[in-house]
C-alpha positions in Angstrom: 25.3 29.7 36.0 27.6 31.9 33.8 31.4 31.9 33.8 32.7 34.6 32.1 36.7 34.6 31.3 38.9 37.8 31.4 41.9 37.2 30.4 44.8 39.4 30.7 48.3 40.8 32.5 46.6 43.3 33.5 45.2 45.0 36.6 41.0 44.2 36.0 40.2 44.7 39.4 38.5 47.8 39.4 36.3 47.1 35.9 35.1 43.4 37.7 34.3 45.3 40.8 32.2 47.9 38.8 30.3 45.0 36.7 29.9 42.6 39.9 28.4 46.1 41.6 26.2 45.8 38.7 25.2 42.6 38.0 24.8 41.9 41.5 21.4 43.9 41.5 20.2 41.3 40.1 22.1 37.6 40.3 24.3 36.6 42.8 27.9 37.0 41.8 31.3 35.9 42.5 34.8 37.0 41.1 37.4 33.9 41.0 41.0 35.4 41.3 43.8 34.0 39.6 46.0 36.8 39.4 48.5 35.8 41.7 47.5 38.5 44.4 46.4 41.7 42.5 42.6 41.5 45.3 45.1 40.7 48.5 44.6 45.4 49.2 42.4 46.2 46.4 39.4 46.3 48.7 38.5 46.8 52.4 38.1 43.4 54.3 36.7 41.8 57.7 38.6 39.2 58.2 42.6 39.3 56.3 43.3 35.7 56.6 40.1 35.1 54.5 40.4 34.2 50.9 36.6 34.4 50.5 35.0 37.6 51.5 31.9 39.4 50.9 32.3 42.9 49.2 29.4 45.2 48.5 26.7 42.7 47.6 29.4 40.7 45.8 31.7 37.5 46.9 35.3 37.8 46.1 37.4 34.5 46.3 41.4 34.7 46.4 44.3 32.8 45.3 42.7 30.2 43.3 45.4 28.0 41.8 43.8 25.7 39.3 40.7 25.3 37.9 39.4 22.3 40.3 39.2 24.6 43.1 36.9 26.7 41.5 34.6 24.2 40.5 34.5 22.6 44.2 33.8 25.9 45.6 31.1 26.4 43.0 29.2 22.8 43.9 29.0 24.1 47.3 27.2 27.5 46.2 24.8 28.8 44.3 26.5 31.6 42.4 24.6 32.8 38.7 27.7 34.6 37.6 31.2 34.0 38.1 34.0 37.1 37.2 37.2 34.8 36.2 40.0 37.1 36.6 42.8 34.8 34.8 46.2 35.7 34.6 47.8 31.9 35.1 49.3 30.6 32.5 49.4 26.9 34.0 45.7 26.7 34.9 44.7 28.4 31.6 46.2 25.2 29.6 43.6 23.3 31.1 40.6 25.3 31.3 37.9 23.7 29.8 35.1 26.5 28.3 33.4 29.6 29.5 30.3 31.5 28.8 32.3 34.7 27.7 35.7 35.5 26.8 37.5 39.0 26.9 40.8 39.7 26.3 41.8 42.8 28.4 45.4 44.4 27.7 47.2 48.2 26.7 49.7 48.6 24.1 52.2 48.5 26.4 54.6 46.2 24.9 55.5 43.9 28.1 51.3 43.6 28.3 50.7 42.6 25.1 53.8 39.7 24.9 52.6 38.3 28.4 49.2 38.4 26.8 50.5 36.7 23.9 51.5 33.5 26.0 48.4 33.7 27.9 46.5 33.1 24.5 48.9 30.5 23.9 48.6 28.5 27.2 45.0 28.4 26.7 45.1 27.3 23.1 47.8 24.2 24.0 45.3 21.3 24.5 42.2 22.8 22.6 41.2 21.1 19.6 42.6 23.1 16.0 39.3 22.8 14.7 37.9 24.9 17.7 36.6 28.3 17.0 36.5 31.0 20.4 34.8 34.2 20.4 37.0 36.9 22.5 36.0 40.6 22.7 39.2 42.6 23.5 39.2 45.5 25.9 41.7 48.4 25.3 43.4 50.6 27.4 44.2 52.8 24.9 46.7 55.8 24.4 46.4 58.3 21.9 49.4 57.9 19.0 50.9 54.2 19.7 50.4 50.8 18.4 46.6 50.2 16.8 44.5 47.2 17.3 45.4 45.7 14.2 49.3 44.9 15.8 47.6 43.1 18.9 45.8 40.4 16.0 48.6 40.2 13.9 50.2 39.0 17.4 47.7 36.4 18.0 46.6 36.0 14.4 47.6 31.9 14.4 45.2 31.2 17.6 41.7 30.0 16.8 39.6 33.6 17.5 36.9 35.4 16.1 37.6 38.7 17.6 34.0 40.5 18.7 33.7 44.1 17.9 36.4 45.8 20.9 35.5 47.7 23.7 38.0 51.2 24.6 38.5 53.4 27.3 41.1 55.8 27.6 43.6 57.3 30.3 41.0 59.8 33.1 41.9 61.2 36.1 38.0 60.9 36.8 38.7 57.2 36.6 42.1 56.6 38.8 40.7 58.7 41.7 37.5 57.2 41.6 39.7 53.6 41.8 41.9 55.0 44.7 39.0 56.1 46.4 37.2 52.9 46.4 39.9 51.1 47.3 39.2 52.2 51.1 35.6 52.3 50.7 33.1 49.7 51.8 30.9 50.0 48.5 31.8 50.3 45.0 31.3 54.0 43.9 30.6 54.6 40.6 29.6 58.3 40.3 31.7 60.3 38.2 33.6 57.7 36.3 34.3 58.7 32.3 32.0 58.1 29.8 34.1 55.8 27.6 35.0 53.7 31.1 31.0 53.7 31.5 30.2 52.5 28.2 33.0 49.6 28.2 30.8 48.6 31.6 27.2 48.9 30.3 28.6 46.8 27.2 29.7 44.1 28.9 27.1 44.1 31.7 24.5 43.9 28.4 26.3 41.0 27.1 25.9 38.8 30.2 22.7 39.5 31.0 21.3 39.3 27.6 19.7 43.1 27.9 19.2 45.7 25.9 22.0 48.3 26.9 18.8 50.8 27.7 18.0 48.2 31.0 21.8 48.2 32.1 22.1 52.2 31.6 19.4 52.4 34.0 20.5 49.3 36.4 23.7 51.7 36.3 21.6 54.9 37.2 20.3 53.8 40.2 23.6 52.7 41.8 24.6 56.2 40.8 21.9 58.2 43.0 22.4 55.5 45.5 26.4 56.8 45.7 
């Protein structure tokens, strides 16, 4: 099983709902929410008072508090890919390890400082010596702040920043979110090509294909739209 960390203030619902639609051709996925409430009407459910529900192929499990409760919930399943949507500062200082680790945030400033003491909670008991590899994931608006101010930010934590992924403000790509937020299967058909290619990326990484295999995988959810 693979536990992949995305770390960020940040709304991530709809990019872990497009890569569990994906992944979950194949494995059997679940996103773990600890955003403080971000899923609660992000999605369509059965039953309200549920804080595990099934969603297009995928599980998604609500309100998680600290990192016990994920693992107890993961002894009793047999998940091969876990989403960790992480936006808790307490249950970041005592999160062990992951598979994966991205780093999603904008330039906007209040993002990037909340971000900031993410990093930091999660950094608080780890050993100094301990090198992390985190890919960021930019939402990014032409003519503000460049990457280079978001490392200078963390530049004391232990990281070796990945090449970054970017996608940029579409329409395309806030309808398409609206849209599925009252639908009973994740729609991807018509989202933009730089959103695409920040999935495909990702989806590759995971799975350990060549980013050919997930353009197709990615196709064929498409024509089933």
């Amino acid at each position: 099983m693979k536990q992949i960390l995305f770390v960020g203030q940040y709304d991530k619902t709809d990019l872990l709902f497009y890569l569990a639609k994906v992944l979950s051709q194949s494995k059997k996925v679940l996103i773990a929410d600890y955003s403080g409430g971000r899923y609660e009407f992000a999605f369509p459910k059965i039953e309200m008072d549920s804080d595990l529900q099934e969603y297009d192929g995928f599980d998604v499990r609500e309100n998680l508090k600290d990192y016990d409760s994920l693992q107890a919930l993961l002894q009793e399943s047999s998940y091969d890919i876990v989403l960790i949507d992480q936006e808790r500062s307490e249950t970041l200082k005592k999160w062990p390890a992951a598979d994966h680790y991205y780093l999603v945030s904008s330039y906007d400033n209040p993002t990037m400082m909340q971000n900031v003491r993410l990093i930091h909670s999660f950094f608080e008991d780890k050993p100094v010596a301990e090198l992390f590899t985190f890919r960021k994931i930019l939402y990014e608006v032409h003519d503000t702040n460049n990457e280079t101010f978001i490392n200078d930010l963390m530049e004391k934590y232990p990281i070796h920043w990945e090449e970054s992924l970017t996608y940029y403000p579409d329409e395309r790509d806030l309808t398409l979110k609206i849209k599925n937020q009252f639908s009973n299967s994740v729609r991807m058909k018509g989202l933009s090509r730089p959103y695409k290619d920040v999935i495909k990326t990702i989806v590759s990484d995971i799975l350990e294909i060549s980013l050919k295999e997930t353009i197709t995988m990615m196709k064929q959810i498409e024509r089933r739209n």
